[in-house]
C-alpha positions as CSV (number, residue, x, y, z in Angstrom):
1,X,122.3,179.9,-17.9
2,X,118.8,178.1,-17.3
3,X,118.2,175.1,-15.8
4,X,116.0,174.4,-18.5
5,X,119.0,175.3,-21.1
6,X,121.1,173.2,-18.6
7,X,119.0,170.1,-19.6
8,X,119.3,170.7,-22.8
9,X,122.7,170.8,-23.1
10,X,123.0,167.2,-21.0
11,X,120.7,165.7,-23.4
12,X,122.6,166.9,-26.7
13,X,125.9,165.7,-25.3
14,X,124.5,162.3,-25.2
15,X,122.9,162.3,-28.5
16,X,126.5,163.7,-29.8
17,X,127.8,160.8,-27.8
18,X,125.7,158.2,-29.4
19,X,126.6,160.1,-33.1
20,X,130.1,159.8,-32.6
21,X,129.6,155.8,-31.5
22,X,127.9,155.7,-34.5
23,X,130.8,155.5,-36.6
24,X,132.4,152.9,-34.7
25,X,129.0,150.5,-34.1
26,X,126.2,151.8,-36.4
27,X,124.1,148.8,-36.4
28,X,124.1,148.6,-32.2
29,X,123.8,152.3,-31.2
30,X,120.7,153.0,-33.7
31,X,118.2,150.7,-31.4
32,X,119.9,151.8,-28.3
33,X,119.5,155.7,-29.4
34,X,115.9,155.1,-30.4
35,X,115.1,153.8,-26.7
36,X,116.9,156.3,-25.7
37,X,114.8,159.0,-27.5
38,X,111.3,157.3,-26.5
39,X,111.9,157.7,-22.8
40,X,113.1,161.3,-23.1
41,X,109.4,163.2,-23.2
42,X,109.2,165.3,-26.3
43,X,105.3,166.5,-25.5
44,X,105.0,170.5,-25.6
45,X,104.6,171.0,-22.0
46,X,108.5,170.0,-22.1
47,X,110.0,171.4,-24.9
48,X,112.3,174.0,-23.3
49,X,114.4,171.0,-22.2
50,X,114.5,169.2,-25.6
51,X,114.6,172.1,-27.7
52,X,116.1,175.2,-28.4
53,X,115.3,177.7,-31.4
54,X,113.6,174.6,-33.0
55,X,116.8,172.0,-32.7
56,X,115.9,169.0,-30.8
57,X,118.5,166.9,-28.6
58,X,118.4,164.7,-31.2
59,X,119.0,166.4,-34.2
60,X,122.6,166.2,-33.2
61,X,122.6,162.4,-33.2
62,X,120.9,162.3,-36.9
63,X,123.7,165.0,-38.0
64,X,126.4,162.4,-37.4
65,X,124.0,159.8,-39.6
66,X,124.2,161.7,-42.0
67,X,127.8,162.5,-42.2
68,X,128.3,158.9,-42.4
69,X,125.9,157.9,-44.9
70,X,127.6,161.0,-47.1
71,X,131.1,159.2,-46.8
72,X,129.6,155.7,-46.9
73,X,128.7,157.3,-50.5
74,X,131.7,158.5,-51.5
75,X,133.8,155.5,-50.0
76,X,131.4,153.1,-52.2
77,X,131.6,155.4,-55.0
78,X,127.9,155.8,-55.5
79,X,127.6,159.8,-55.0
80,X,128.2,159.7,-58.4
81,X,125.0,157.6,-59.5
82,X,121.0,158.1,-59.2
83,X,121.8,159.0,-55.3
84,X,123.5,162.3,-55.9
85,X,119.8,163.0,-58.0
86,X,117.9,162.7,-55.1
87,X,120.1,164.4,-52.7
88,X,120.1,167.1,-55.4
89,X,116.6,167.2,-55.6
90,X,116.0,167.5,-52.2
91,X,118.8,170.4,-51.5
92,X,117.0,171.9,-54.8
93,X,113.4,172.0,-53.0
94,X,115.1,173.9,-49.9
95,X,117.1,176.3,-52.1
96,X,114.0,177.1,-53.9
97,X,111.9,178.0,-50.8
98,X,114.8,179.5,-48.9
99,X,114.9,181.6,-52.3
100,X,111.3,182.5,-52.0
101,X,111.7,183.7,-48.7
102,X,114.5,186.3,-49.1
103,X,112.9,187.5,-52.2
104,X,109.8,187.9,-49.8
105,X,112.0,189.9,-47.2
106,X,111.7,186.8,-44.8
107,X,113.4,187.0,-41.7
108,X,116.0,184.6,-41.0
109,X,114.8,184.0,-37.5
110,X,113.5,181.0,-35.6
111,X,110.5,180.9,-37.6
112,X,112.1,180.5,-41.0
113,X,114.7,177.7,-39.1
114,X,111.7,175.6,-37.5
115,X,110.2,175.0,-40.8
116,X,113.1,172.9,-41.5
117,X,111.9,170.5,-39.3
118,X,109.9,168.9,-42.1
119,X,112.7,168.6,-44.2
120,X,115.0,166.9,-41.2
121,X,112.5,164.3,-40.6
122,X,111.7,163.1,-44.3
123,X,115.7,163.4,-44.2
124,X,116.4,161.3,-41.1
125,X,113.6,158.7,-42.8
126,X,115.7,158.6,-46.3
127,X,118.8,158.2,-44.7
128,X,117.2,155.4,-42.4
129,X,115.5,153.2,-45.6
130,X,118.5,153.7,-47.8
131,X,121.2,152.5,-44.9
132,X,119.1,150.1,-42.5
133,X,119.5,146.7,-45.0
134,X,119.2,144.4,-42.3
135,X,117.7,143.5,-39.0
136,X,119.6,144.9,-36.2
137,X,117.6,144.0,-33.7
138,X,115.6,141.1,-32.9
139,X,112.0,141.1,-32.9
140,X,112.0,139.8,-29.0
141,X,114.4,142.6,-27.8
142,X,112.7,145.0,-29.6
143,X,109.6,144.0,-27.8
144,X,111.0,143.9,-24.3
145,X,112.8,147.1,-25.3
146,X,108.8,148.3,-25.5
147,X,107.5,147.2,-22.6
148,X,110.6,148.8,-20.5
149,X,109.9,151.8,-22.4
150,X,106.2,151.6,-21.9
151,X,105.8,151.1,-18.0
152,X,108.6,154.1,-17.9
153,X,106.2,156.2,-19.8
154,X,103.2,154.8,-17.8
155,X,104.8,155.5,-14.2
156,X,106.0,158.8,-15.6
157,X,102.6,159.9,-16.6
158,X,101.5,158.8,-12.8
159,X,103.9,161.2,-11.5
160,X,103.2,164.0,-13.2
161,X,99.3,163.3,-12.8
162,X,99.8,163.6,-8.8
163,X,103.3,165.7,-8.7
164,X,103.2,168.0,-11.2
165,X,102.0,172.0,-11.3
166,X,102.3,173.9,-14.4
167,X,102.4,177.6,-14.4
168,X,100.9,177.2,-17.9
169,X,97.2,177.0,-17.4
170,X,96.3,174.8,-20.3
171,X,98.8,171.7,-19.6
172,X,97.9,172.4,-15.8
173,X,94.1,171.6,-17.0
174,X,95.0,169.2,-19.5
175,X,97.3,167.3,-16.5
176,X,95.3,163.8,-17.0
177,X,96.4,163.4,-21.1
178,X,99.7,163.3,-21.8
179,X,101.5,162.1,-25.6
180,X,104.9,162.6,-26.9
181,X,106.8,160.0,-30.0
182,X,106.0,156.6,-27.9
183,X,102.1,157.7,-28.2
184,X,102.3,157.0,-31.7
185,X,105.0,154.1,-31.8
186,X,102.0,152.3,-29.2
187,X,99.3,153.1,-32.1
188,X,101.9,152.0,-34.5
189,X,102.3,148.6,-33.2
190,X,98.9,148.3,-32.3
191,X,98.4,148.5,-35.8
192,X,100.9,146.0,-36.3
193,X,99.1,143.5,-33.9
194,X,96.1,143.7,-35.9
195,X,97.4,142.4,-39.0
196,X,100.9,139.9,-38.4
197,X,99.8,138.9,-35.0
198,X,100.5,135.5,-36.3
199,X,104.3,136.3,-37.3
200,X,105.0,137.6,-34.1
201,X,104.0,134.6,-32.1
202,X,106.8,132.8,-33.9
203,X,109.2,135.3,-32.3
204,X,107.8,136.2,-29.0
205,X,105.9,134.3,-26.6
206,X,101.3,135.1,-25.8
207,X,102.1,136.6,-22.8
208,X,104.9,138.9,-23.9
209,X,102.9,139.8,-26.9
210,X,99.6,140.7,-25.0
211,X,101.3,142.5,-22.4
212,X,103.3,145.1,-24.7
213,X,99.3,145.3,-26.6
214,X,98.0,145.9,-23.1
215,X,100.7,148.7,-22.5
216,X,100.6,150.2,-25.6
217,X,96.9,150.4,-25.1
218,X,97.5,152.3,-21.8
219,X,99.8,154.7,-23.9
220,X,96.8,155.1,-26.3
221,X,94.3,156.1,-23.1
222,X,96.4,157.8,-21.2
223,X,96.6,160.4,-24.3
224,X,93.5,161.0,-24.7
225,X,93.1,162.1,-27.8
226,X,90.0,161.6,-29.8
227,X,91.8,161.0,-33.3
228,X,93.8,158.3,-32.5
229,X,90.9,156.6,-30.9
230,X,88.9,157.0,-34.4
231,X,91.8,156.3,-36.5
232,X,92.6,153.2,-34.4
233,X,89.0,152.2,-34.2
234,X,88.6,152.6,-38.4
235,X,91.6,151.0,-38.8
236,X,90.4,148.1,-36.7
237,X,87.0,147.8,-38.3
238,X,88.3,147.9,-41.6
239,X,91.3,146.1,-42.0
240,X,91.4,143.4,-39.2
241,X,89.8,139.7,-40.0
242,X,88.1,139.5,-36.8
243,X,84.1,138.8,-37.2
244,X,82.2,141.7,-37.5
245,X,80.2,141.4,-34.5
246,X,83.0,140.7,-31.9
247,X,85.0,144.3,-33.9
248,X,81.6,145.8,-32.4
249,X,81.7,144.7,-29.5
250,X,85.7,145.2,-29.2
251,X,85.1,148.9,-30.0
252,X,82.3,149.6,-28.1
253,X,84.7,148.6,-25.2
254,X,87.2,150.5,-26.3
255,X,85.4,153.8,-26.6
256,X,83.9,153.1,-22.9
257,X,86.9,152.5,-21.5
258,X,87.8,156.1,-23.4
259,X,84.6,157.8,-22.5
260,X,85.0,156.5,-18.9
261,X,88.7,157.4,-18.7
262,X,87.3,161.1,-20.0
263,X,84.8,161.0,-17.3
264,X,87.2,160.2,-14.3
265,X,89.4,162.5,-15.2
266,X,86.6,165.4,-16.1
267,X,88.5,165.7,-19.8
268,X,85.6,168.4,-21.0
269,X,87.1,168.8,-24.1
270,X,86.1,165.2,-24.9
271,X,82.5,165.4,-22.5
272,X,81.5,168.4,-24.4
273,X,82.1,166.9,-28.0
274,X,78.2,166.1,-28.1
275,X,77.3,169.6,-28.6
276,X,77.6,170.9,-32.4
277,X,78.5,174.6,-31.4
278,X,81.5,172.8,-29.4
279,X,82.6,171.1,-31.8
280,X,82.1,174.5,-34.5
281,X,84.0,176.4,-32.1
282,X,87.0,173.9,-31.7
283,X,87.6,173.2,-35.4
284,X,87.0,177.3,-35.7
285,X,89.8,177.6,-33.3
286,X,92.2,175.0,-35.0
287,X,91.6,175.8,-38.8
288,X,90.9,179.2,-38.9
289,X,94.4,181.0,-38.6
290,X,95.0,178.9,-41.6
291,X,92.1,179.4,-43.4
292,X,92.5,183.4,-43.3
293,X,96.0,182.6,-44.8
294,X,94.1,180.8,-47.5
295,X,91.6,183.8,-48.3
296,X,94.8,186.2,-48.6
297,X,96.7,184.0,-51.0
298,X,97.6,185.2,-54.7
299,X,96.0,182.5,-57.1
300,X,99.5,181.6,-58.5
301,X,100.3,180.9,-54.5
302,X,98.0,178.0,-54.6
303,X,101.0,176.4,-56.7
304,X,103.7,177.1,-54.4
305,X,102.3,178.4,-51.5
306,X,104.0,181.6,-49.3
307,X,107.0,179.2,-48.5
308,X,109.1,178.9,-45.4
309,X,109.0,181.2,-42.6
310,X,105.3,181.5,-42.7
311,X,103.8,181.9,-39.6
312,X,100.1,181.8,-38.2
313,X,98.8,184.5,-35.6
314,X,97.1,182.4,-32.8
315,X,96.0,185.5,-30.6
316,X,94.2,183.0,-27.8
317,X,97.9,182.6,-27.1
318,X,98.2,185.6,-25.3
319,X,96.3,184.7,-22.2
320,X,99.5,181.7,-21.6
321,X,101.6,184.6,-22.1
322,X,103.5,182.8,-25.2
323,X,104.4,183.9,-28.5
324,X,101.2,184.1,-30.7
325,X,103.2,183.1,-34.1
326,X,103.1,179.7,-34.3
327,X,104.8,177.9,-37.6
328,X,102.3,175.3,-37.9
329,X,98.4,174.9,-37.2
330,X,96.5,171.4,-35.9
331,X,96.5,170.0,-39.1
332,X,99.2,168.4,-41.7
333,X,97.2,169.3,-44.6
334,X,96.3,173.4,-44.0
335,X,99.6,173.9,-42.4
336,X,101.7,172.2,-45.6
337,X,99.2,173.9,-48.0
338,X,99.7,177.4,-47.1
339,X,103.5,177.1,-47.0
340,X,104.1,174.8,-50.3
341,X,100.4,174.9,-52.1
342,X,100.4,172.3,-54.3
343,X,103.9,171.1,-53.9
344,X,102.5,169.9,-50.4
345,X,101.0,166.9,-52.0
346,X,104.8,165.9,-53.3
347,X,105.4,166.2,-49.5
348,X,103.3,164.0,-48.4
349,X,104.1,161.4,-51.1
350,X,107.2,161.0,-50.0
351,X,105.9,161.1,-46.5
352,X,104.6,157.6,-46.9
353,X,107.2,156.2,-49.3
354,X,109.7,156.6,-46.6
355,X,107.2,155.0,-44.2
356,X,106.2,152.2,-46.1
357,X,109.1,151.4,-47.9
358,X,110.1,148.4,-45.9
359,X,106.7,146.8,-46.3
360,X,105.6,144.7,-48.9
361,X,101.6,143.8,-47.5
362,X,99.6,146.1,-49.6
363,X,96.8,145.0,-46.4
364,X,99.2,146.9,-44.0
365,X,100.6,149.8,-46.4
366,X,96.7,150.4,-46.6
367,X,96.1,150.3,-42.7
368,X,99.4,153.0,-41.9
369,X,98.1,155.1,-44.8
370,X,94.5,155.1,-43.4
371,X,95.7,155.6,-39.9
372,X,98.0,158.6,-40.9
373,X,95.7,160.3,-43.3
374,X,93.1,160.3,-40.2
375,X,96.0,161.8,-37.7
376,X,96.9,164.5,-40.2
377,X,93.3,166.4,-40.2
378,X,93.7,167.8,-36.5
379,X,97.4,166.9,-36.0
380,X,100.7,168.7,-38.1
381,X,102.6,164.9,-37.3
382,X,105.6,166.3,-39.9
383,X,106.3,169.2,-37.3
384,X,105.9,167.3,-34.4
385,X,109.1,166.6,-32.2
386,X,109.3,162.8,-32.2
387,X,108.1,162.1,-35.6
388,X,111.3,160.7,-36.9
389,X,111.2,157.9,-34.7
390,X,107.9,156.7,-36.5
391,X,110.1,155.3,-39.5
392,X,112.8,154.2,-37.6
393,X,110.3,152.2,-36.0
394,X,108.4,150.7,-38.7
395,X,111.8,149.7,-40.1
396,X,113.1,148.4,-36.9
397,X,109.7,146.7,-36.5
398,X,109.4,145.1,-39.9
399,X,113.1,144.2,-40.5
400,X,113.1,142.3,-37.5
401,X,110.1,140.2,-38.8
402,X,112.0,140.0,-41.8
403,X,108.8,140.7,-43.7
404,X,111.1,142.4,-46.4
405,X,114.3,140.6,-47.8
406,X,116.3,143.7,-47.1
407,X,116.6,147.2,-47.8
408,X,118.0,149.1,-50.5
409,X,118.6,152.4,-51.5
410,X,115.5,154.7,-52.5
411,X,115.1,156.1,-56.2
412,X,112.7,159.2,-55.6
413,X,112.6,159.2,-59.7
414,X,111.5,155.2,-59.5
């Protein structure tokens, strides 16, 4: 047995752990499990610890969720009403493409089991809206929460910067960006900042405040990655109430404290972004696996798709010596369209229904969809380990400002 299987084993005894307390003390293991999953780092470069044949530590945690939610149904009698539609909807969409792929001799393999994942997170996000109905957890401990989980993240980046060696070439050469789940959580709050800055002042004191921004900021840099820089910086420009001329300025800061970072750290991927046939050849390399799967689909495909279990060749692979099937490409959009067509877009509606269904600030469902719309061109953010903890943010985050009355369960049919 591995050392690396080893780990993963430790990690999904906890998050079996945390499941069982769940039944006893739902409402105070759900923020302590979603700490728990932030400081664990779910980037690629570590995934033999947190995963195995596509199952994440964590997925056994959200399997006891939804065990209990399934008897809190039955012991409140409600199975029976509009929930048992959308749990039959959902189960109906799998059973369809699971369907597809046996009549399309699919193998039942790890590639037809990782494109589950989808399905598992919009799961996790449903079960989160429809049982989270009030705050369980204050907006001031979530925010010290962040900034413990923040300087962790920080000071682990530091030590892998000067301590780490990778016998895969391309994470030992892209040693100076790391991002995993609390990358995005930072943008997400960022985001937040922007538009209620004012309703968290009345929970949290300046310094506090500015000092998770700072951090989260850090998080942002340390990344490096060019899409949540513009999607950030439209998102900014657009949506804040800041005077024009000092969002100019702000930005311009931004990007040279991003440019500079870049620079220090001889990031050529970012240096080398001025020159057009750099930039052809990197969106070459990210869209066109998918692309070719485009020019080989059947025009009735373009409804459905080729379903689950579809895989894209990635033959630069090779040189890492790893497995050039890939289930998913850099984007949310390609890789959804060539395994559900136009059933992808139903996807993605429900995508940000789940998000945003604890916000009522049409200002800030705006700004999330903006920001996510952006991040889903060069990133496949519904395959992405981590992704879960998004909602349970937002809902931890905007429960605890009590910008909602409370939540209730969600009619996909409404």
């Amino acid at each position: 047995m591995s050392f690396d299987f080893l780990i993963y084993i430790f990690l999904s005894t906890i998050s079996i752990f945390f499941g069982l307390i769940y039944f006893i003390k739902p409402n105070r293991v759900l923020p302590i499990f979603f700490v728990f999953g932030l400081l664990i780092p779910t980037s690629n470069q570590f995934m033999s610890y947190t995963s195995f044949n596509g199952i994440y530590f964590y997925d056994y945690f959200f399997i006891s969720l939804t065990i209990y939610y399934l008897i809190s149904l039955l012991v409140n009698k409600k199975i029976f009403t509009k929930n048992i539609i959308n749990i039959l909807l959902g189960l109906s969409i799998l059973l369809f493409y699971f369907l597809l792929a046996i009549s399309n001799s699919v193998s039942i393999d790890k590639y037809l089991f990782r494109d589950l994942r989808p399905f598992i997170t919009l799961g996790c996000a449903f079960i989160f809206v429809s049982s989270i109905k009030i705050s369980i957890i204050s907006f001031k401990a979530l925010i010290n929460s962040l900034i413990g989980v923040f300087l962790i993240k920080i000071l682990f980046f530091i030590i892998i910067l000067y301590g780490a060696s990778y016998e895969d070439l391309y994470y030992q050469n892209n040693i100076f960006r790391y991002f995993d789940a609390v990358t995005f959580v930072a943008s997400l709050l960022i985001i937040s900042f922007m538009l209620v800055k004012e309703s968290m002042l009345k929970h949290v004191s300046n310094f506090s405040l500015h000092l998770v921004l700072a951090l989260a900021l850090v998080i942002v840099l340390i990344s490096n990655l060019r899409i949540l820089i513009i999607s950030l910086g439209l998102v900014y420009l657009f949506f804040n109430k800041t005077n024009f001329i000092k969002k100019i300025i702000y930005l311009s800061v931004a990007i040279s404290f991003f440019l500079f970072y870049s620079t220090i750290m001889n990031a050529n991927r970012v240096l080398d972004a001025n020159s057009s046939d750099v930039v052809a050849l990197q969106i070459v390399s990210r869209f066109a696996p998918a692309v070719e799967k485009i020019v080989e689909m059947k025009p009735y495909e373009y409804i459905y798709g080729l379903g689950v279990g579809t895989t894209f060749e990635i033959p630069w692979f090779e040189y890492r010596s790893l497995d050039t099937k890939l289930n998913t490409i850099d984007s949310t959009y390609l890789s959804l369209f060539v395994k559900y067509g136009m059933f992808s877009i139903l996807i993605l509606i429900l995508f940000f229904r789940l998000l945003l269904f604890n916000i009522n600030n049409r200002k800030i469902k705006k700004s999330f969809i903006i920001f996510y719309v952006i991040i889903f061109l060069t990133m496949s953010s519904l395959y992405q380990s981590g992704t879960v903890f998004h909602f349970l943010f937002l809902n931890l985050l905007f429960l605890s400002l009590k910008n909602e009355n409370t939540s209730h369960p969600l009619s996909i049919n409404s």
